[in-house]
VMD Tcl script that draws the C-alpha trace (Angstrom):
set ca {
  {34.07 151.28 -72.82}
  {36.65 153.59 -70.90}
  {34.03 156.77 -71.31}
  {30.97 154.49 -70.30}
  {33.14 153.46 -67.03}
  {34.13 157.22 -66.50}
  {30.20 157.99 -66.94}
  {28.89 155.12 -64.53}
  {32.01 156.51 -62.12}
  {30.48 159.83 -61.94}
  {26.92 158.89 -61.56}
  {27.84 156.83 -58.43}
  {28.74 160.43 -56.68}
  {25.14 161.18 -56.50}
  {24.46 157.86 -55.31}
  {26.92 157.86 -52.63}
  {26.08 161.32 -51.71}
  {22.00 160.40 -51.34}
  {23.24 157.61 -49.09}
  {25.13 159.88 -46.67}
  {22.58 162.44 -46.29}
  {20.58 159.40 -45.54}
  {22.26 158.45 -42.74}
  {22.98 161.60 -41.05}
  {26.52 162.31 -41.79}
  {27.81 164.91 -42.36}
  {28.21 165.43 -45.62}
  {30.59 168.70 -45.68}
  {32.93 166.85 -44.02}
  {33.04 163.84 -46.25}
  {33.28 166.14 -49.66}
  {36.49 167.94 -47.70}
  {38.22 164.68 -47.08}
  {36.96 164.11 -51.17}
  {38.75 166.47 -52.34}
  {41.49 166.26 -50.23}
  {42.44 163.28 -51.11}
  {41.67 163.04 -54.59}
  {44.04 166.23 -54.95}
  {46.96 164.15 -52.82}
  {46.20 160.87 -54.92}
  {46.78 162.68 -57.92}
  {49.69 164.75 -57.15}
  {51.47 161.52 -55.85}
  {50.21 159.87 -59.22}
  {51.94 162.83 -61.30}
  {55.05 162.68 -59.79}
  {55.51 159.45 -60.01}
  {54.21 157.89 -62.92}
  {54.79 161.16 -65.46}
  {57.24 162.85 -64.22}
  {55.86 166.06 -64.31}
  {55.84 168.76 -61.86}
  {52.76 169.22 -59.99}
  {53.39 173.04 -59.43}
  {52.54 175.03 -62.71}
  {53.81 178.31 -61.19}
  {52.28 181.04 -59.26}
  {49.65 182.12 -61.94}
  {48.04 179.30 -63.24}
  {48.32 177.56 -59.47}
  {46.29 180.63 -57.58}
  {44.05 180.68 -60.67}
  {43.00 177.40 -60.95}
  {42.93 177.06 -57.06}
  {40.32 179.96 -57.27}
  {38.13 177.79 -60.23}
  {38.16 175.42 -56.84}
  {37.21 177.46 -54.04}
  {34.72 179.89 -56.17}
  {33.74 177.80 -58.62}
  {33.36 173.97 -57.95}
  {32.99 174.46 -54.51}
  {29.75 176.45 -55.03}
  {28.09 174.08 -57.77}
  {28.80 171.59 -55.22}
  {27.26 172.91 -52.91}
  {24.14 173.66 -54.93}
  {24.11 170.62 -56.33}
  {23.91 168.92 -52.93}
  {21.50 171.16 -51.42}
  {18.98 170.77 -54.32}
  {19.85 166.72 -53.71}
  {18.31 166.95 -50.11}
  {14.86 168.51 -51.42}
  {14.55 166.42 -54.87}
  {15.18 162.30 -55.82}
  {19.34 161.48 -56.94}
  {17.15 160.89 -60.59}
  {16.12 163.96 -60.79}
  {19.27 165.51 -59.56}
  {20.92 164.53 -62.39}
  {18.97 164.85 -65.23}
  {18.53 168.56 -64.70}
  {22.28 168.76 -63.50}
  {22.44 167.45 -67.82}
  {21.36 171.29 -68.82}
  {24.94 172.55 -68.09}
  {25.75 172.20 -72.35}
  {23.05 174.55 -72.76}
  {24.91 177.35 -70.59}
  {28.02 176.22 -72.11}
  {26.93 177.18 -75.45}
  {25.47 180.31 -74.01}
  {28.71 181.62 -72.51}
  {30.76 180.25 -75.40}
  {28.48 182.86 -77.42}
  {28.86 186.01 -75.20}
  {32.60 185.82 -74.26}
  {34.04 183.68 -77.21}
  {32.10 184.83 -79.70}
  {31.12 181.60 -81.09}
  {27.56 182.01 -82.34}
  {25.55 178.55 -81.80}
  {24.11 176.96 -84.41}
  {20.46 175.98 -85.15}
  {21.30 172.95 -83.88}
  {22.40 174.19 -80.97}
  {19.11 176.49 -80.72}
  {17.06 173.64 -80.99}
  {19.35 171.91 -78.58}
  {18.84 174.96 -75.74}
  {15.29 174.74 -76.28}
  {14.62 170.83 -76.05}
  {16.71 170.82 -72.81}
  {14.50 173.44 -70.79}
  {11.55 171.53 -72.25}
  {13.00 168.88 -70.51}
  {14.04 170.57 -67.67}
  {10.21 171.57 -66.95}
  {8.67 168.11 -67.58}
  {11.36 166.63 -65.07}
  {10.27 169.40 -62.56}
  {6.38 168.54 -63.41}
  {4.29 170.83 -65.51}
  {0.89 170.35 -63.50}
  {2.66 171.43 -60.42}
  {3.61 174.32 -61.78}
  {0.23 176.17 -62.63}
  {-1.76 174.38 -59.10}
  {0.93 176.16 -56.74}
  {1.86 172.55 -54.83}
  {5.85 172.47 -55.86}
  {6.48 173.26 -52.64}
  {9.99 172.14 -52.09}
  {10.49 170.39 -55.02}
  {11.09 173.62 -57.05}
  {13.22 174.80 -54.72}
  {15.49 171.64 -54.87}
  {15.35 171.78 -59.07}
  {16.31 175.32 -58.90}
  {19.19 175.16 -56.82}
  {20.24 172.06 -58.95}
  {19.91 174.21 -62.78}
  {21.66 177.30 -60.96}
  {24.14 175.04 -60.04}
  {23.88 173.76 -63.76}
  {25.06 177.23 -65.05}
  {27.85 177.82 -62.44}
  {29.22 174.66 -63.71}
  {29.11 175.51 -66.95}
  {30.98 178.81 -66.32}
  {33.09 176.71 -64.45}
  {33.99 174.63 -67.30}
  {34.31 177.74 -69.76}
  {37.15 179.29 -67.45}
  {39.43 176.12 -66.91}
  {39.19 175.69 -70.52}
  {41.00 178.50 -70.54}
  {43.66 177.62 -68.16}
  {44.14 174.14 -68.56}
  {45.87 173.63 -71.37}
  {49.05 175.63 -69.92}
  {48.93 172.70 -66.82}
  {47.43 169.70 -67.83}
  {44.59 168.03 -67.13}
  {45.80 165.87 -64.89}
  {47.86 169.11 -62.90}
  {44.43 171.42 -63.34}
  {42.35 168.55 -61.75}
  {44.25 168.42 -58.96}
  {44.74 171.89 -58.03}
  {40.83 172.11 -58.73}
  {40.45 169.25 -56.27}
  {42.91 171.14 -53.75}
  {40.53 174.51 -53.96}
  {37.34 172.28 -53.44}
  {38.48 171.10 -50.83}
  {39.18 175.26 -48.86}
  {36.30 175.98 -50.36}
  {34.39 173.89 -48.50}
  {36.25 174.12 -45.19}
  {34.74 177.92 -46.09}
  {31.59 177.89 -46.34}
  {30.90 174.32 -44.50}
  {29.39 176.45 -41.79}
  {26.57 178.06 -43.77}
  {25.21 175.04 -44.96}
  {23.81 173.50 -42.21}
  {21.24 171.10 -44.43}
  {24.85 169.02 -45.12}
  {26.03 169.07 -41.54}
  {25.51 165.69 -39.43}
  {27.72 163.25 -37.29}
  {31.03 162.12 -38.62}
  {32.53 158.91 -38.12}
  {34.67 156.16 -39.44}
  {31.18 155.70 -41.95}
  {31.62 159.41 -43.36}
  {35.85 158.60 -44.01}
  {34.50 155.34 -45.95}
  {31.83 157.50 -48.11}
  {34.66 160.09 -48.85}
  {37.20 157.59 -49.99}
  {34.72 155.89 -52.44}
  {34.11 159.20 -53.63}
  {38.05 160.00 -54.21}
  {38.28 156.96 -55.47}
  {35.32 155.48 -57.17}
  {33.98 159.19 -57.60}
  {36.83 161.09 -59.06}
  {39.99 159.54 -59.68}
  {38.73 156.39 -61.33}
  {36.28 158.27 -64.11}
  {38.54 161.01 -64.16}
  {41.58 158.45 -65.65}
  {39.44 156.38 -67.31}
  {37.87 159.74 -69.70}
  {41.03 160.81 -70.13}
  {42.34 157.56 -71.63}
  {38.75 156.64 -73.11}
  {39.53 160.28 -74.92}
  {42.87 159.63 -75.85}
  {41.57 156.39 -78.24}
  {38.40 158.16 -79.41}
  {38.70 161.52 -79.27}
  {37.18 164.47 -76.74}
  {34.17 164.58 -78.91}
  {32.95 161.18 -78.99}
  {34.08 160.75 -75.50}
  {31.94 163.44 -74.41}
  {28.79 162.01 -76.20}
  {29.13 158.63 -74.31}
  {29.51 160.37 -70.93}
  {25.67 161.72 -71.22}
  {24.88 158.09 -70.62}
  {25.98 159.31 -66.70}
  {22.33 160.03 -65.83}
  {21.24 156.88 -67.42}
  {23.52 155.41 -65.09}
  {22.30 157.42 -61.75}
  {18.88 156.64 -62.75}
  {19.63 152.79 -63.01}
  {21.74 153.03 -59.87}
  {19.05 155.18 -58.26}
  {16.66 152.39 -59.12}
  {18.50 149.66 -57.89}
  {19.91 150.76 -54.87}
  {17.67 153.44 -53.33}
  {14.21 152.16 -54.57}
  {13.73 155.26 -56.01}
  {10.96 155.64 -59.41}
  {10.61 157.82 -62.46}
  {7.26 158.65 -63.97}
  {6.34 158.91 -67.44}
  {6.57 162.49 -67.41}
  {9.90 162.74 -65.41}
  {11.06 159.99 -68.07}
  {10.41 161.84 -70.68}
  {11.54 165.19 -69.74}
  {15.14 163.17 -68.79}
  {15.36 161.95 -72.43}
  {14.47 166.02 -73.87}
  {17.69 166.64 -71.89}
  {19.95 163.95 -72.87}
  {18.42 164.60 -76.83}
  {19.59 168.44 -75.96}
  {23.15 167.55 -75.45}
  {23.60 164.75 -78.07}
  {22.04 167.49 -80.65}
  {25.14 170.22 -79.12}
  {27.44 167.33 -79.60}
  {26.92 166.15 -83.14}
  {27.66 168.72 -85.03}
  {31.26 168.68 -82.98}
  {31.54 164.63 -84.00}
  {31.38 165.94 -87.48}
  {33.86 168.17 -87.12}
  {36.06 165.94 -85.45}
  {35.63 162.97 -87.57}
  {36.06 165.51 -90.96}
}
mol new
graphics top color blue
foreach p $ca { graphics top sphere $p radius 0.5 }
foreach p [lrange $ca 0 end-1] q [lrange $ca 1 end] { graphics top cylinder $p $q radius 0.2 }
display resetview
């Protein structure tokens, strides 16, 4: 139940985020303030509830505060660009590729050679990648922006992924809770950065833009964030991570219900190739787990 909520939690990011754009805010802004505060909220929470310290040292702090600025920061931002050219559905589902270029980099640097499974996996997911994009569009020239937007959204895909194979790295000397927050922190300059030179996300800002950012803090982040860490702690990482792919479920119901917005058949089905890709990468890792 805790790893559903953390899932649903998520998905609402994209909802939220579809909603601003909608109404003209500025939507750099509002993902500053995000970050911002999700990085005070849990600093404050880590010093007082665990009593840990919320400075890991020198090292790990510029490193991980680099994973922020370089790293996050950038998917972000192509997430959110691809978000103004394609539906919050969409946006998702092909955001769901990222396990392929996980396995991909786990390969080259790790040495970790996938498995069939995990060949058949890469395979089903860019399958499903296409059908989501629309195969017919594809071969009578009229993607137009729509390829753009999916583009922009799977490159982001991969940064996040190599995002996720460096923290690995560095977490564990931290914490989670410590490396999310530092993460948060370089977000956050990262987008004070480059805010400039992306002027699809600029707009008007208002007392409107500081409510969108604190439901993403709060409702965004920090609640799905706790509630997969604890949902982890009673089931384990690897079951946990196979009920959070039911987060594009979740933006597609949201999407549904809240922005009016359809799938087609085709788009269906290439959604479910992607959400069979990562539940194929992640059952051989159950095994292991539950062995």
């Amino acid at each position: 139940m805790l790893c559903a909520i953390s899932a649903a939690g998520f998905a609402s990011l994209t909802i939220l985020s579809k909603s601003a754009m909608a109404m003209g805010l500025s939507l750099v802004k509002i993902l500053i303030i995000r970050f911002a505060l999700a990085a005070i909220l849990l600093w404050i929470y880590i010093a007082a509830r665990r009593g840990r310290a919320v400075f890991p040292g020198w090292k790990i702090t510029l490193t991980l505060l680099a994973l922020g600025t370089f790293g996050y920061a950038l998917q972000s931002s192509l997430f959110f660009t691809g978000l103004q050219r394609i539906s919050a559905s969409l946006t998702s589902l092909i955001l769901y590729a990222y396990p392929v270029f996980v396995a991909l980099l786990d390969w080259i640097f790790n040495r970790k050679v996938p498995t069939w499974r995990s060949w058949i996996a890469m395979v089903v997911a860019f399958a499903g990648v296409l059908l989501t994009v629309g195969p017919e569009e594809l071969f009578s020239g009229e993607i137009g922006n729509d390829i753009v937007g999916a583009g922009a959204v799977l490159l982001g895909s991969a940064f996040y992924a190599a995002y996720l194979v460096a923290v690995a790295r560095v977490s564990p000397r931290a914490g989670t809770l410590v490396s999310t927050a530092w993460v948060c922190a370089g977000a956050c300059i990262g987008f004070m950065l480059v805010g400039d030179f992306l002027p699809a996300l600029q707009g008007s800002f208002n007392m409107q833009s500081v409510g969108f950012a604190t439901a993403m803090a709060v409702i965004g982040t920090i609640i799905p964030l706790g509630a997969i860490i604890a949902g982890m702690e009673r089931v384990g990482p690897l079951v946990g991570s196979l009920i959070a792919t039911l987060e594009p479920v979740f933006t597609v119901l949201l999407a549904m219900l809240l922005l009016g917005e359809r799938l087609n058949l085709l788009q269906a089905a290439g959604g479910g190739l992607v959400l069979l890709a990562v539940i194929l990468l992640n059952l051989p890792m159950r095994k292991s787990y539950s062995n």
